[in-house]
C-alpha positions as CSV (number, residue, x, y, z in Angstrom):
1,X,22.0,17.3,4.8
2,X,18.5,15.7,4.2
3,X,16.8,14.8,7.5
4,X,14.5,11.4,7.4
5,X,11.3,13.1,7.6
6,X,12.4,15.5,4.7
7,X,12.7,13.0,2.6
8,X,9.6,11.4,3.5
9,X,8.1,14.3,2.8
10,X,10.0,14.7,-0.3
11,X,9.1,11.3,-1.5
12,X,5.4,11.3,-0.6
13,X,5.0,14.8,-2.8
14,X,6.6,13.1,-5.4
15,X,4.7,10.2,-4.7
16,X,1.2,11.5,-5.1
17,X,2.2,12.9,-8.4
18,X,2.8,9.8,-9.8
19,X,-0.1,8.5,-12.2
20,X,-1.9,5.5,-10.3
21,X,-0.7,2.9,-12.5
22,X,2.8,4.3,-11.9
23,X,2.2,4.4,-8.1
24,X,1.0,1.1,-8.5
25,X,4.5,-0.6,-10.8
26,X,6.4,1.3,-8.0
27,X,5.0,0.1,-5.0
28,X,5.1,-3.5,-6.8
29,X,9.0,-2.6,-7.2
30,X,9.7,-1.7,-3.5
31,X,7.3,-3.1,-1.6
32,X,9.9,-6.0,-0.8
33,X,12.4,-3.9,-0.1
34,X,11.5,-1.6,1.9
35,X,7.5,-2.5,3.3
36,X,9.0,-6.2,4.4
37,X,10.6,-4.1,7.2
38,X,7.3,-2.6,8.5
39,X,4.7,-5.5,9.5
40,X,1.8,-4.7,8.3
41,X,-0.3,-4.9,12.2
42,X,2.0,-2.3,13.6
43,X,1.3,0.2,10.1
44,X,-2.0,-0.4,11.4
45,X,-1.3,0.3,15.3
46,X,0.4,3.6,14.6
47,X,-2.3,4.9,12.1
48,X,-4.9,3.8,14.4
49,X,-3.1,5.3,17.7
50,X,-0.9,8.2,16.4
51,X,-2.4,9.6,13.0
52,X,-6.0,9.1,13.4
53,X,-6.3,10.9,16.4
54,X,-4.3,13.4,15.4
55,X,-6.4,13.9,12.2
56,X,-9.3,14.1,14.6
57,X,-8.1,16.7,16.8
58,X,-6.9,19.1,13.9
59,X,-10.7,18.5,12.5
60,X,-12.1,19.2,15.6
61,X,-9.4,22.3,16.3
62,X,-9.8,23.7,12.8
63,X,-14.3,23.5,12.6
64,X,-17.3,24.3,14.9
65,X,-20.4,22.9,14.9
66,X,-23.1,24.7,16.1
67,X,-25.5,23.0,19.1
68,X,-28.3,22.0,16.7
69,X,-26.1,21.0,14.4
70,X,-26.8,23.0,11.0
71,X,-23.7,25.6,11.2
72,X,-20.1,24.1,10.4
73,X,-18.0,27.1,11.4
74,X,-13.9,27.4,10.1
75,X,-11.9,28.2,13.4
76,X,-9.8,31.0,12.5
């Protein structure tokens, strides 16, 4: 049994190995189908409130900067 996020996982691998023109005549294909039932303020709303910060905390979990600013360190 495939769970919802391992497909989207699945399909977003798959997705991003796609040429741009083919990720383009895809997107063109399904966009009706499937992106009508996302509006396109609440795609927005969840990158800007769920995946953005997130992104942001991973940076700022994963790297140091140093006080004067000249030393990125990796967090190990």
């Amino acid at each position: 049994m495939t769970t919802l996020k391992d497909n989207s996982s699945q399909n977003l691998a798959w997705f991003h190995a796609l040429s741009f023109e083919d990720k383009q005549a895809l997107v063109d294909e399904i966009e009706p189908i499937h992106y009508a039932s996302v509006y396109h303020d609440e795609l927005v709303r969840i990158y800007k409130t769920k995946v953005k910060p997130a992104k942001k905390d991973l940076l700022k979990d994963s790297f140091d900067l140093d006080s004067d600013l000249t030393t990125l360190t990796i967090k190990k």
